[in-house]
N, C-alpha and C positions, 0 to 999 in steps of 0.2 A: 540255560536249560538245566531243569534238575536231575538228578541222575535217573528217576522213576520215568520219567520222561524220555532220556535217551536208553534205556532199557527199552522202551517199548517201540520206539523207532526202529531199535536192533532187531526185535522181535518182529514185526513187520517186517522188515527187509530180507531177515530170514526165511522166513513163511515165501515173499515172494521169491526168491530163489530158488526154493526146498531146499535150503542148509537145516542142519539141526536147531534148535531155539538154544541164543546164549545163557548160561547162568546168572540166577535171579541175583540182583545188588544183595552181597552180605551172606551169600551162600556159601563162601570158605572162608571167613572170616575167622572163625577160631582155629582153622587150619593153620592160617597163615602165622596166627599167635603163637602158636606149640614150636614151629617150624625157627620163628625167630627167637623161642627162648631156650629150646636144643642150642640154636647158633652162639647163643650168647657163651649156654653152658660149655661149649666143645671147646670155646675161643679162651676160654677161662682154666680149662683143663691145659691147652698148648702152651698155658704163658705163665703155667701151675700157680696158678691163682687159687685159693678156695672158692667154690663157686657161690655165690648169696642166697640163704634160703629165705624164709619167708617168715618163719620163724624169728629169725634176726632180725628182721625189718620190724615185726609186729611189736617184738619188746623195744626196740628203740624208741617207736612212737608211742609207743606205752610208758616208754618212762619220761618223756618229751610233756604228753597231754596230760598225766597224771605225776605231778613232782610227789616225793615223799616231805614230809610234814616232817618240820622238825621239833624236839621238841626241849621247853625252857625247864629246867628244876632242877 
């Protein structure tokens, strides 16, 4: 069963109850992402970690996929 599928079961079942209708698949999803990377950050703070920006990561793989040329003379 895919998950659009058991949403709508939910949704039926609710209706016949009169419960409220559950939240549509993927409706706090970016929620949940902000939530777990607060958690990441706060866990990095307790263990006085510098926390990783994003910035750091970008130039990494920037210097990864783009090597510097070297040069002969």
């Amino acid at each position: 069963m895919s998950i659009t599928q058991q949403y709508l079961l939910d949704l039926y079942r609710a209706q016949q109850h009169g419960e409220p209708a559950p939240p549509a698949p993927g409706t706090h999803d970016w929620q949940v992402v902000r939530e777990w990377r607060d958690e990441r950050r706060f866990r990095a703070d307790l263990a006085e970690h510098p926390a990783r920006g994003r910035k750091r990561i970008r130039n990494a793989l920037g210097r990864w996929l783009r090597p510097r040329r070297r040069f002969t003379g």
